[in-house]
Backbone as CSV, one residue per row, in Angstrom:
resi,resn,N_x,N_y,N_z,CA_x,CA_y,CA_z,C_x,C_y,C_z
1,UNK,0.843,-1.173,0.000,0.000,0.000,0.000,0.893,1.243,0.000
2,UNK,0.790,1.686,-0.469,1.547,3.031,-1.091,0.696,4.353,-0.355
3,UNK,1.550,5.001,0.365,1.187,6.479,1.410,0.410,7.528,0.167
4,UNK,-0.207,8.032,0.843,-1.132,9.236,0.206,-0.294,10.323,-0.571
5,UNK,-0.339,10.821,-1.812,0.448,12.408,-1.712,-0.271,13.326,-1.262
6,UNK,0.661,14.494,-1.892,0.157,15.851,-1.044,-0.718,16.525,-2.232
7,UNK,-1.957,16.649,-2.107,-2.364,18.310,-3.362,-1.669,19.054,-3.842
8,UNK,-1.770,19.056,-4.964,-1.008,19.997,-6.370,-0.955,21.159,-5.733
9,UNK,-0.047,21.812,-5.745,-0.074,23.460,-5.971,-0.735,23.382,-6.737
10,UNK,-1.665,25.360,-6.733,-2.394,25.697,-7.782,-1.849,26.173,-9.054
11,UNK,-0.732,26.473,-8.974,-0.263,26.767,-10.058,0.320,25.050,-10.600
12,UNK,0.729,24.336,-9.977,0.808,22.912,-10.755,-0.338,22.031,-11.388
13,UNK,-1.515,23.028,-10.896,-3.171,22.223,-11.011,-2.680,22.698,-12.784
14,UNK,-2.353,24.277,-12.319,-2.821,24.984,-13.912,-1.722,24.351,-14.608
15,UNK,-0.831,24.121,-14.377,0.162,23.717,-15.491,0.248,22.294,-16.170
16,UNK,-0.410,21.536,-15.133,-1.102,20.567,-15.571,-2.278,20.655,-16.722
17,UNK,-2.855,21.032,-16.505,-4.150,21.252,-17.510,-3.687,22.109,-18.632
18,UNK,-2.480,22.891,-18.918,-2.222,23.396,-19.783,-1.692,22.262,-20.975
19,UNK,-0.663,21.434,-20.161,0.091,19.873,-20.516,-1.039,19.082,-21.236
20,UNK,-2.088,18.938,-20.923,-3.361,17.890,-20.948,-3.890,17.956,-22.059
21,UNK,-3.991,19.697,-22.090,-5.154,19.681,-23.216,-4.006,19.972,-24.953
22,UNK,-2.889,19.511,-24.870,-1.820,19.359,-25.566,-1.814,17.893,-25.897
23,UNK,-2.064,16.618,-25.404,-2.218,15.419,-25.286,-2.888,14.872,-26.722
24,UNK,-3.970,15.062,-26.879,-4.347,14.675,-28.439,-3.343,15.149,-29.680
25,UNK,-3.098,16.282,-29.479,-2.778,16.957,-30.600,-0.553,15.980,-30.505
26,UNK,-0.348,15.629,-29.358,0.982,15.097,-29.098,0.356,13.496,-29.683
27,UNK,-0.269,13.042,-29.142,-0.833,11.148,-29.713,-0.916,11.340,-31.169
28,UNK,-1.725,12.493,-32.170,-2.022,12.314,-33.151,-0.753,12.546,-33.944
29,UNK,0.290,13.130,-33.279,1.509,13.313,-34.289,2.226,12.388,-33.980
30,UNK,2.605,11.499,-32.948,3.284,10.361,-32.881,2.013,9.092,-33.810
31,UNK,1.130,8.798,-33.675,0.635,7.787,-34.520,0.694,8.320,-36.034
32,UNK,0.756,9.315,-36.073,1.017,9.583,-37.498,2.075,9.590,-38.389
33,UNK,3.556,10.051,-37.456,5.007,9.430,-37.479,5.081,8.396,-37.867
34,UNK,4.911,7.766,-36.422,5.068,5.998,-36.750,4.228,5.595,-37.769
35,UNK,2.875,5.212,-37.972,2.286,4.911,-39.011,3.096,5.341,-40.760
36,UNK,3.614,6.263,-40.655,4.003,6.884,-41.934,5.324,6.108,-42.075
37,UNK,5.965,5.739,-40.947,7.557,4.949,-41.166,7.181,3.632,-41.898
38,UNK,5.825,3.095,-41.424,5.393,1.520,-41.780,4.863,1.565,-42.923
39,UNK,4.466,2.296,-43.575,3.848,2.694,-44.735,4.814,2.681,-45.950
40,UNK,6.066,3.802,-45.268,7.710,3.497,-46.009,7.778,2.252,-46.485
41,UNK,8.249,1.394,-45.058,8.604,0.183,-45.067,7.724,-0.957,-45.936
42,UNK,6.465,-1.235,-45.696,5.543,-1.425,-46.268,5.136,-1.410,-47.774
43,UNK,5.510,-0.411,-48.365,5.580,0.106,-49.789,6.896,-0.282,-50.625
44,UNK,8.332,-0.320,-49.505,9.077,-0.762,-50.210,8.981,-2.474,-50.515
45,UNK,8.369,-3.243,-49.317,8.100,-4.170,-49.876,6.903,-4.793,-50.956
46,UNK,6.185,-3.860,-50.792,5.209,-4.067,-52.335,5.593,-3.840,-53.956
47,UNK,6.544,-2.860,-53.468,7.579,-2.325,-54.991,8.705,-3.824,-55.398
48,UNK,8.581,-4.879,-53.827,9.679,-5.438,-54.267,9.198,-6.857,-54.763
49,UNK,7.201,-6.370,-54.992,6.599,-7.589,-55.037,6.584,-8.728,-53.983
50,UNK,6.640,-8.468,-52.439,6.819,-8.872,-51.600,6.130,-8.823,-50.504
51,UNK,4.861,-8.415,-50.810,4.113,-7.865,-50.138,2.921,-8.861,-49.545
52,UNK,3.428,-9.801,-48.160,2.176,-11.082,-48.123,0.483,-10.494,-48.101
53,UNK,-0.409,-10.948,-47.991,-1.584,-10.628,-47.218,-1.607,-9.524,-45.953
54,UNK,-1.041,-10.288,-45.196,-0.993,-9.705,-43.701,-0.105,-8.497,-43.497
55,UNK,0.731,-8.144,-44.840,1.559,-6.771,-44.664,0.514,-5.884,-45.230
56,UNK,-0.108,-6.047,-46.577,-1.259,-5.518,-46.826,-1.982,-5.011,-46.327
57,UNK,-2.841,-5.795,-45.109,-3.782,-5.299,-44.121,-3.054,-4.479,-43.568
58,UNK,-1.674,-4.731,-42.654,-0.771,-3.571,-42.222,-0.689,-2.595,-42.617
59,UNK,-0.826,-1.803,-44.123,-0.486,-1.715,-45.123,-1.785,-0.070,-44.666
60,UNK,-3.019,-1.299,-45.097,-3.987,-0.659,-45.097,-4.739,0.189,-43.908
61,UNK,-4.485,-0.902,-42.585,-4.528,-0.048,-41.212,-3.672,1.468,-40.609
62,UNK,-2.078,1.410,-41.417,-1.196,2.038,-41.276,-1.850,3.410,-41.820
63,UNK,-2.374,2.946,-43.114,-2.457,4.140,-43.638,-3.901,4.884,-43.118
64,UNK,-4.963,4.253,-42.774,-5.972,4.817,-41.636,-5.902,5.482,-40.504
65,UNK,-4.799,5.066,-40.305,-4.027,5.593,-38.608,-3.355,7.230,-39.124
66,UNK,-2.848,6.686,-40.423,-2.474,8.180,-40.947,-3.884,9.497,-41.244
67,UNK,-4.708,8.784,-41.629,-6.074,9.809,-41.962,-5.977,10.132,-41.164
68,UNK,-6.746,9.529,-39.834,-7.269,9.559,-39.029,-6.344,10.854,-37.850
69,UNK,-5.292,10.853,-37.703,-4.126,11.547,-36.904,-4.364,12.647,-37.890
70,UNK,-4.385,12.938,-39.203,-4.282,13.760,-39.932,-5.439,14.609,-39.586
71,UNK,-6.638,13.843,-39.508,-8.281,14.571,-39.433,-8.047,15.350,-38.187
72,UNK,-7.127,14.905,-37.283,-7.179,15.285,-35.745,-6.588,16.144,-35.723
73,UNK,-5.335,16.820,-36.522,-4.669,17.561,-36.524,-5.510,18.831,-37.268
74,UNK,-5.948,17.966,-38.282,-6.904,19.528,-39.365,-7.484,20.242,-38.964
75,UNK,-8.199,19.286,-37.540,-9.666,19.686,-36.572,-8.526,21.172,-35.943
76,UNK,-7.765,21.032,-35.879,-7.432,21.532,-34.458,-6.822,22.436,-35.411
77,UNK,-6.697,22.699,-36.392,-5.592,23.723,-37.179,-3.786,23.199,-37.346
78,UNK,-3.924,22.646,-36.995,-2.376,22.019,-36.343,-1.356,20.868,-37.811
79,UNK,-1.527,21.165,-39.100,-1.215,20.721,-39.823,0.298,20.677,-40.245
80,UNK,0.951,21.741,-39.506,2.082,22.407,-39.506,2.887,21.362,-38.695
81,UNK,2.250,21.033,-37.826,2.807,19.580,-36.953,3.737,18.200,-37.713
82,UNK,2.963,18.379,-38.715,3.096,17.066,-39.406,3.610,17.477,-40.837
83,UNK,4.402,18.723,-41.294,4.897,19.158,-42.335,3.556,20.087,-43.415
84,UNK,2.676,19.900,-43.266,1.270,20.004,-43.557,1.018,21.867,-43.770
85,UNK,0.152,22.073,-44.366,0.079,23.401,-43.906,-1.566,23.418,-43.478
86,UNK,-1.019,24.576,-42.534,-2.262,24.343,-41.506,-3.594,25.476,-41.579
């Protein structure tokens, strides 16, 4: 059992919540990174005719993960994040 902490300072309440509401817009540019590296990878093996089933679906999820991070970023103006213009 692990002892209680102490309450945030108020100014750590606020700096917290400043951090927080930064959180989507930080997830949607890392899944969109990564997704875009596998997509690389992914593509070079389709160019090399090498491409099983199951990289495919990879293939195809990867690149959803990319919309999708992308839509999140558009929402927010934030296109600039991701090389994009925003």
């Amino acid at each position: 059992m692990s002892a209680p902490t102490a309450p945030l300072s108020p100014a750590a309440v606020e700096a917290q919540a400043r951090v927080e509401s930064h959180f989507p817009l930080i997830q949607a540019v890392t899944q969109y990174e990564t997704a875009a590296v596998h997509v690389v990878q992914l593509a070079a093996l389709a160019e090399a005719d090498r491409l099983s089933d199951l990289d495919a679906d990879s293939l195809a999820h990867a690149e959803d993960l990319m919309a999708a991070a992308r839509k999140t970023l558009a929402d927010a103006g934030r296109l600039d994040l991701i090389g994009g213009v925003a």
